[in-house]
C-alpha positions as CSV (number, residue, x, y, z in Angstrom):
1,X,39.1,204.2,179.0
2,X,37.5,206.3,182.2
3,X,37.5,209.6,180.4
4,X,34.6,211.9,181.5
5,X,34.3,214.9,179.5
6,X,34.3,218.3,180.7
7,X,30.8,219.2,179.8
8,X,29.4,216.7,182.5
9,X,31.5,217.6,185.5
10,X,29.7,221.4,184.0
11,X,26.4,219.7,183.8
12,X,26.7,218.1,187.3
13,X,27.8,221.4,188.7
14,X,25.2,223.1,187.0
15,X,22.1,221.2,188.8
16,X,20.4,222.8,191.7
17,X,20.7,220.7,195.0
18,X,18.2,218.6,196.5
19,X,16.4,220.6,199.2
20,X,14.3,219.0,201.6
21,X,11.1,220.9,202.2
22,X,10.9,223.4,204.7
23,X,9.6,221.3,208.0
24,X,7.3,223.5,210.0
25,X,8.1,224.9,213.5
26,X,7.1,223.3,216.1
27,X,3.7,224.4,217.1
28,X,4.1,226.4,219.9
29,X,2.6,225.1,223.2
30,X,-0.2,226.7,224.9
31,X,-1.9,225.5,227.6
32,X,-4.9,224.7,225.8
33,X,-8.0,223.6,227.5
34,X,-9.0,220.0,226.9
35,X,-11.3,220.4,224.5
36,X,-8.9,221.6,222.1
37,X,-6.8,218.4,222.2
38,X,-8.3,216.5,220.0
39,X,-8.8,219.6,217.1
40,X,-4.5,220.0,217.6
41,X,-4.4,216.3,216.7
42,X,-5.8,216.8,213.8
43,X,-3.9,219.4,212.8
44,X,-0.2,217.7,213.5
45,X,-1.9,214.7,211.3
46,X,-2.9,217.5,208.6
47,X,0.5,219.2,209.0
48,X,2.3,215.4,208.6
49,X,0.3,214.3,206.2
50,X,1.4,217.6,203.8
51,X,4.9,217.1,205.0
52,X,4.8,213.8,203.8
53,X,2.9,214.7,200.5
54,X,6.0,217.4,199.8
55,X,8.5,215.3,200.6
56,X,7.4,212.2,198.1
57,X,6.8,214.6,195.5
58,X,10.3,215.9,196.2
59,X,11.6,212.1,195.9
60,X,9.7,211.9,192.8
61,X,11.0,215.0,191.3
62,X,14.8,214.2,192.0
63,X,14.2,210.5,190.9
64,X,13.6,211.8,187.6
65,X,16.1,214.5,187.4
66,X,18.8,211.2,188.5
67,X,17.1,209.4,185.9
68,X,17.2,212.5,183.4
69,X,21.1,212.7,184.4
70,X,21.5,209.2,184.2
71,X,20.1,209.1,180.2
72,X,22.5,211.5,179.3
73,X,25.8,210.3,180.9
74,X,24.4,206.9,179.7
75,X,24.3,208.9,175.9
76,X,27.6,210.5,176.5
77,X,29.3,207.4,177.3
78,X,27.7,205.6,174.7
79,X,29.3,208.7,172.4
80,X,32.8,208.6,174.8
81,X,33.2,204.5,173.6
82,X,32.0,205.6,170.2
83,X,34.8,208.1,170.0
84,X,37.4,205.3,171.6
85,X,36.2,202.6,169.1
86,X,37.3,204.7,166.4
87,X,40.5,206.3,168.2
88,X,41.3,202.5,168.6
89,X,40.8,201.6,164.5
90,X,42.8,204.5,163.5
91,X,45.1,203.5,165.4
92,X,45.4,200.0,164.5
93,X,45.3,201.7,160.9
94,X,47.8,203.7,161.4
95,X,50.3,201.1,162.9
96,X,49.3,199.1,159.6
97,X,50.7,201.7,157.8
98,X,53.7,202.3,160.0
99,X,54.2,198.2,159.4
100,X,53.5,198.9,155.8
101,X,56.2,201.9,155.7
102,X,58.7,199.8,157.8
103,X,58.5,197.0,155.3
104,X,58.6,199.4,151.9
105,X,61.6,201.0,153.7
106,X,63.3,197.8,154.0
107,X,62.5,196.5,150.6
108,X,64.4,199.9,149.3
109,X,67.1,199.4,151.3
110,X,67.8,195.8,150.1
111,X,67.2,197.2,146.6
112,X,69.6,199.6,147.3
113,X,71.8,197.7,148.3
114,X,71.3,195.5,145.4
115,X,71.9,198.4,142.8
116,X,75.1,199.2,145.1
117,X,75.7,195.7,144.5
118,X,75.0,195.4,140.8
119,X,76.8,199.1,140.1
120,X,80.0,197.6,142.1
121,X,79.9,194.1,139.7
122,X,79.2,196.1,136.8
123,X,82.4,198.6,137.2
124,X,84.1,195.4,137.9
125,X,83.4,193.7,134.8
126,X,83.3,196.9,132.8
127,X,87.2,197.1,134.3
128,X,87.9,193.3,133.1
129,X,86.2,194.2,129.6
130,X,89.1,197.0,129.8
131,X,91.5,194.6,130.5
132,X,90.8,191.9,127.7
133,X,90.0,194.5,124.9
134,X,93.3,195.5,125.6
135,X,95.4,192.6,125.9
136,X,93.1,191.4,122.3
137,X,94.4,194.8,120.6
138,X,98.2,193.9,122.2
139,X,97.5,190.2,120.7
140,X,96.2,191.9,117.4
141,X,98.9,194.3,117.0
142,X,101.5,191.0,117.6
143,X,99.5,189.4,115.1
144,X,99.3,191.7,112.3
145,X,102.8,192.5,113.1
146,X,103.6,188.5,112.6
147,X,101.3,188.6,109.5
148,X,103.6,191.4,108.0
149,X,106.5,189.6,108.6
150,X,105.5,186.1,106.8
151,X,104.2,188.4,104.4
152,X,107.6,190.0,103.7
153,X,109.3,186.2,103.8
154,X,107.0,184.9,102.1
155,X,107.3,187.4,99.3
156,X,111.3,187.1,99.6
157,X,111.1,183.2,99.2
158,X,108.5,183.4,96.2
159,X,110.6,186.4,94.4
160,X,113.7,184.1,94.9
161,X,111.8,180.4,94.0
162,X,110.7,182.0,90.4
163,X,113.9,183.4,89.9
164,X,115.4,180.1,90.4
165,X,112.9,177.9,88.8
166,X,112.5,180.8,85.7
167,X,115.9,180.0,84.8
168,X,115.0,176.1,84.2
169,X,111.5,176.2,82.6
170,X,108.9,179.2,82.3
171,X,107.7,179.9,85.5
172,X,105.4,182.8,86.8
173,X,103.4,184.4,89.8
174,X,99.7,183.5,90.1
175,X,97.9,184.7,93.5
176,X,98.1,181.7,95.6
177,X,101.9,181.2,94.9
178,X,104.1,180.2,91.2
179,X,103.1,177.9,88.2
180,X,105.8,176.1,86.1
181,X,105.2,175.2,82.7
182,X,106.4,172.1,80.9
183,X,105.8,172.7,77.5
184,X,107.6,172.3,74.3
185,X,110.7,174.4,75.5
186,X,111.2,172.6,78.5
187,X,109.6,169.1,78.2
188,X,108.1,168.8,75.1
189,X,105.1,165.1,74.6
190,X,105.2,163.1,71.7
191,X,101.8,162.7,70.4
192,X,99.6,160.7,72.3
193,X,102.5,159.8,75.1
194,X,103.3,160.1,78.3
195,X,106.8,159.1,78.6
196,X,109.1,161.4,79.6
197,X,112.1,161.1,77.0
198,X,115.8,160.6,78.6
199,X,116.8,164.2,77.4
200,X,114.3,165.6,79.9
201,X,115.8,163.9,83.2
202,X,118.3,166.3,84.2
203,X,115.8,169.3,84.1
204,X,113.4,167.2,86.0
205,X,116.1,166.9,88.7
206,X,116.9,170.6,88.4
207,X,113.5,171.1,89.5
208,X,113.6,169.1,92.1
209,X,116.6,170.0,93.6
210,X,115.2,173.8,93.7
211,X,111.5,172.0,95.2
212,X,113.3,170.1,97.6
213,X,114.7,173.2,99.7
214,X,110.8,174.5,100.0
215,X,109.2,173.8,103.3
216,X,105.7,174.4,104.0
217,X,104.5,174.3,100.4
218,X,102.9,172.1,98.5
219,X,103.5,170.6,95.1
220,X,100.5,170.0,92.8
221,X,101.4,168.3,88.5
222,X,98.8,169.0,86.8
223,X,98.6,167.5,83.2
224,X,96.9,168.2,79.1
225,X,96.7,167.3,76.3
226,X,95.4,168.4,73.1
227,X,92.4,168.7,71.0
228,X,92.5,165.8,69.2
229,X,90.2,162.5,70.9
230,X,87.9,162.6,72.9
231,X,87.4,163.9,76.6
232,X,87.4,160.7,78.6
233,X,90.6,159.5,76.6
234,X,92.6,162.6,77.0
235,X,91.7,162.9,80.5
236,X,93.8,159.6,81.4
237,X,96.2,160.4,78.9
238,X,96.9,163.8,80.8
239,X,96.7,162.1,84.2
240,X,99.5,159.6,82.7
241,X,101.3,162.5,81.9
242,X,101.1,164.1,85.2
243,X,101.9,161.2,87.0
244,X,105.0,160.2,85.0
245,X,106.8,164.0,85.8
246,X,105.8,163.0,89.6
247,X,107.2,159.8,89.7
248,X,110.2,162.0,88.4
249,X,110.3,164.5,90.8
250,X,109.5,161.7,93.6
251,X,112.9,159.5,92.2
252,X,114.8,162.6,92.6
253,X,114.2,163.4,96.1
254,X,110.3,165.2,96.4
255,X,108.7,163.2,99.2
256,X,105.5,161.3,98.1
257,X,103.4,163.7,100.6
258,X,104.3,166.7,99.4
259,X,103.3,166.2,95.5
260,X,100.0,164.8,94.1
261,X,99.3,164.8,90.5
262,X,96.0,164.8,88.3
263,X,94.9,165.6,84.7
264,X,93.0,167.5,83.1
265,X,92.7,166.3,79.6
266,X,91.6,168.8,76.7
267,X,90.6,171.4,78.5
268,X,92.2,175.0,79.3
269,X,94.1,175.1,75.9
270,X,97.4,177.4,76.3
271,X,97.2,178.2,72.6
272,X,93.7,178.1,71.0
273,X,93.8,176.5,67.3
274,X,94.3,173.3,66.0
275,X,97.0,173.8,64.2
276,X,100.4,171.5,64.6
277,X,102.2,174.3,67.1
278,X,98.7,175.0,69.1
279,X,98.6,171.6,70.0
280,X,102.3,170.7,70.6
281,X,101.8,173.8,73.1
282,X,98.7,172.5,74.8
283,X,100.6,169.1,75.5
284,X,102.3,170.1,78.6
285,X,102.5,169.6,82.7
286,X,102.2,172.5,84.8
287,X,104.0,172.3,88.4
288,X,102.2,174.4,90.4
289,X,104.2,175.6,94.1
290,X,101.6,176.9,96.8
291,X,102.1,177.3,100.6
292,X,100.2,175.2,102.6
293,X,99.5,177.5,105.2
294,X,97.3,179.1,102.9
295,X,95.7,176.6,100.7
296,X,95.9,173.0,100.7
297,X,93.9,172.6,97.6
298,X,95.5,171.8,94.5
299,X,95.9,175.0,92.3
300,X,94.4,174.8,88.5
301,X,96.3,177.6,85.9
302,X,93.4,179.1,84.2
């Protein structure tokens, strides 16, 4: 860069000019006799001679003051490119951190943008969460509303089941649905049998005419005995039992399907004791009625 500061064109002004050494006058001319020529000779070669002393030392003296000017514009450019070299590096530092700021603007713009982005998806699916919770409480209200209304059926057919089965054998609520008891006032076991005597058949088919109206329950016979052998033996003699009053049920119009039976032998005594009554009591098949939309495990009276 050809910058000169101000302080040299000063310093250049300030210098005194090169002045050439006064030059003497000519000598004036006289008409000299001849024996003064060759004393005027050596005066002119005197004279010359000093003329040419003054001006060499004159040469050397503004020799060195070029020279002494010459140092210091050499020392000021020197300084001047000094000054330019680091004008130079702060500027390429500053248009690294213009790029830098350019680039850290841009990255917060696209992040911007991005949480714009994210904000918009996140109303949007914060909208849609809206949406579903209340279409599941619409579905939940139908539900429960559904649930009250099998409840209230369900009630209705139970209350009118007991009433009708009460009326042919002891029959009562439990939680999961009704048990009927066969017991010595209904269906009443011989000692160790499981026959069903003839007497018994038409409240057998009372039952099942009642059952066979049901729909969506399920029939579990369950059958005892009483104390009197031992566990293994009463337990087939109670499954013999229950299976004979399904077998019933089945001949009178119950579909296989809907009825399983199973004994339980001694156990779960109606009547605790041993005498004769206690254990006519205790031999007896319980029917037990439970919907199957609730349970589908058969139901043991406790």
């Amino acid at each position: 860069m050809g910058i000169i500061p101000s302080d040299l064109e000063e310093q250049a002004t300030r210098e005194e000019p090169l002045k050439a050494p006064p030059i003497p006058s000519a000598i004036e001319h006289h008409d000299t006799p001849p024996k003064t020529g060759r004393s005027a000779a050596i005066v002119l070669g005197v004279v010359a001679l000093g003329v040419t002393l003054a001006l060499g030392l004159w040469l050397v003296r503004s020799v060195r003051r070029l020279d002494r000017r010459m140092a210091r514009l050499s020392q000021q450019m020197e300084q001047l490119n000094h000054r330019v070299g680091g004008v130079e590096q702060q500027s390429q530092q500053f248009a690294q951190q213009a790029s830098q700021a350019a680039a850290s603007a841009k990255a917060a713009a696209q992040q911007r943008d991005e949480a714009k982005q994210s904000e918009e998806n996140s109303a949007a699916q914060a909208q849609s969460a809206l949406q579903a919770a209340a279409t599941a409480q619409q579905e939940a209200n139908q539900a429960t509303q559904k649930a009250e209304e099998y409840r209230k059926q369900h009630e209705e057919e139970l209350q009118q089941l007991q009433q009708a089965l009460g009326q042919i054998a002891e029959t009562h609520r439990t939680a999961l649905g009704l048990v009927m008891t066969l017991g010595e006032k209904s269906i009443r076991f011989d000692f160790d049998k499981a026959a069903i005597k003839p007497q018994y058949r038409d409240i057998l088919n009372r039952i099942a005419g009642t059952l066979m109206t049901l729909k969506q329950y399920s029939i579990y016979v369950h059958g005892y005995t009483d104390d009197v052998g031992s566990q293994d033996y009463n337990l087939k003699l109670s499954a013999r039992r229950a299976q004979a009053v399904r077998s019933s049920l089945i001949n009178a119009g119950i579909k296989p399907d809907a009825i399983t039976a199973k004994g339980f032998g001694k156990s779960d005594p109606r009547v605790k004791g041993d005498t004769p009554k206690a254990r006519s009591a205790n031999r007896r098949v319980e029917i037990g009625i439970v919907d199957s939309r609730i349970l589908t495990e058969p139901l043991s009276e406790n």
